[in-house]
C-alpha positions in Angstrom: 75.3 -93.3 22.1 71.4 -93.1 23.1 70.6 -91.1 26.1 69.0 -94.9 26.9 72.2 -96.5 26.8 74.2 -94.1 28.4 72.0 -94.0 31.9 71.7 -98.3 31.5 75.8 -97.5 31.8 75.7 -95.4 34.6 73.1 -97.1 36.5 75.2 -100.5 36.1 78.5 -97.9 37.2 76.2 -97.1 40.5 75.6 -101.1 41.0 79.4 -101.8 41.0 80.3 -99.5 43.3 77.9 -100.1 45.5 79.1 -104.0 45.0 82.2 -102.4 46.0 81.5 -100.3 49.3 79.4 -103.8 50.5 83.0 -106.0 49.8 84.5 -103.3 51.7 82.1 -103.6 54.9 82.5 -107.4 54.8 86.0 -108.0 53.2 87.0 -104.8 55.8 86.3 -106.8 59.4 87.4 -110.4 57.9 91.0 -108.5 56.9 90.8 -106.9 60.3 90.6 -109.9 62.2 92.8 -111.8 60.1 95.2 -109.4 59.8 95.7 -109.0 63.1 95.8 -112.8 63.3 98.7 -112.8 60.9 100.4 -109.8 62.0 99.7 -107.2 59.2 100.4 -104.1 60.2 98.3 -102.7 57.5 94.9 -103.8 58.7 95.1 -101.4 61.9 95.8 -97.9 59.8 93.5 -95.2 61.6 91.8 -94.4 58.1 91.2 -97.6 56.8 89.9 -98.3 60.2 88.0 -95.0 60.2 86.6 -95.5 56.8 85.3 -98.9 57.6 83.7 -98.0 61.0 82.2 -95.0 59.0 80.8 -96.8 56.0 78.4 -99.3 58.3 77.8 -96.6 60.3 76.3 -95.1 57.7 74.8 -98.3 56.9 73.1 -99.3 60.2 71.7 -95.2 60.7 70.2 -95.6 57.2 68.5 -98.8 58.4 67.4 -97.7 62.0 65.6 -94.8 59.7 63.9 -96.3 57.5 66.2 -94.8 54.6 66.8 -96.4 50.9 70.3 -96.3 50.6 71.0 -92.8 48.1 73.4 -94.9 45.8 70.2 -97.9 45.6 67.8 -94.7 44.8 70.2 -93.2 42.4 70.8 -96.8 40.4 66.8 -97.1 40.3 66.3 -93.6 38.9 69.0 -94.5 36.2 67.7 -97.6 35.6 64.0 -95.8 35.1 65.9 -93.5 32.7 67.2 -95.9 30.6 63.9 -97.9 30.5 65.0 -100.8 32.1 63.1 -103.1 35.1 63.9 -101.1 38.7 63.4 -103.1 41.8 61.6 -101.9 45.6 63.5 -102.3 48.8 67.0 -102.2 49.6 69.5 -103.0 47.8 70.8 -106.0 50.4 67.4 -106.6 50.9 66.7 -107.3 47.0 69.6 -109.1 45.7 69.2 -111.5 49.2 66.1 -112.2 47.8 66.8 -112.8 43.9 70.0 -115.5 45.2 68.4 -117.1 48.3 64.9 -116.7 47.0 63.5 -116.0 50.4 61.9 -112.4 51.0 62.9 -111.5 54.8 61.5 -108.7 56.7 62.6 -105.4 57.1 63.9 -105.9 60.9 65.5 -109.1 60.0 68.4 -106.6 57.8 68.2 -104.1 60.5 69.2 -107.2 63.0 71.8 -108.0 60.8 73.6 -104.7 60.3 73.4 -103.9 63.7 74.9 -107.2 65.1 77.6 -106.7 61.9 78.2 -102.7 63.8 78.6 -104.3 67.0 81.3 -106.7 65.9 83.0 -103.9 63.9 83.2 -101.7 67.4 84.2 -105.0 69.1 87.7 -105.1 66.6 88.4 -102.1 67.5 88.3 -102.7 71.4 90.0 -106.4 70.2 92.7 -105.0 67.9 92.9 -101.3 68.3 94.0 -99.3 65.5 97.3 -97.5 65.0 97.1 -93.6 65.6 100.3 -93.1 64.4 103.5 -94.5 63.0 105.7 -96.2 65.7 109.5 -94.7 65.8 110.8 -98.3 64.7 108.7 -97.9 61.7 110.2 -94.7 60.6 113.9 -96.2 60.5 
C-alpha cells in the first residue's frame, strides 16, 4: 500500500471518529431527555453522563480559546500527507458550511456550543444522574 494511501486511510479513520464523538454530543442529551421521558434507566449512568458532560466541555473550552480541535488538526495533517485537499477552520464550522452553504462567524459556533453546554448542565439539574446502583436493582 503507498505511504499516500495509507494516511488518505487514516485521515478518513480520524474523520469518522470525530463523526462519532459529534453523534455522541448531540445523540448524548436527545437520549438523556428522552430517556428519561421513557423511563430508561440507562440514560442516567454516572459515566455516560460524565463522558457526555466531559466531551462538550472539552468542546466549548476549545472554542472559548480559540483552539482547532486536535482530532480536525490531526485529519488535516493526514490529509496534507496523503496529498489530498485540507480545509481551514473547524471542523463544525467547515462541514456547516459545505451542507448549508452559508460561512457563519466564528462567535456564531462559540454561541452555539455554549447554549448546547448550558442545556447539557440543565439535564443534569432536570434528570440527575445515578451515582450508584439502587438495592432493588441488585436483586
Amino acid at each position: 500500500m503507498a505511504t499516500e494511501t495509507l494516511y488518505h486511510w487514516l485521515a478518513n479513520a480520524v474523520l469518522t471518529l470525530h463523526l462519532c464523538l459529534v453523534a455522541f454530543v448531540v445523540l448524548g442529551l436527545l437520549l438523556v431527555l428522552v430517556g428519561n421521558l421513557r423511563h430508561w434507566r440507562w440514560v442516567n449512568n454516572v459515566w455516560f453522563r460524565l463522558a457526555h458532560l466531559a466531551t462538550i466541555g472539552v468542546v466549548v473550552a476549545q472554542a472559548w480559546l480559540g483552539i482547532i480541535c486536535p482530532l480536525t488538526t490531526l485529519e488535516m495533517w493526514l490529509r496534507s500527507q496523503a496529498g489530498t485537499a485540507v480545509y481551514a477552520g473547524s471542523f463544525i464550522q467547515y462541514w456547516f458550511q459545505q451542507l448549508l452553504y452559508y460561512d457563519a462567524p466564528d462567535w456564531v459556533f462559540i454561541l452555539a456550543y455554549s447554549v448546547f453546554a448550558l442545556l447539557v448542565v440543565g439535564s443534569w439539574w432536570v434528570f440527575p444522574p445515578r451515582w450508584r446502583r439502587s438495592v432493588s436493582a441488585e436483586h
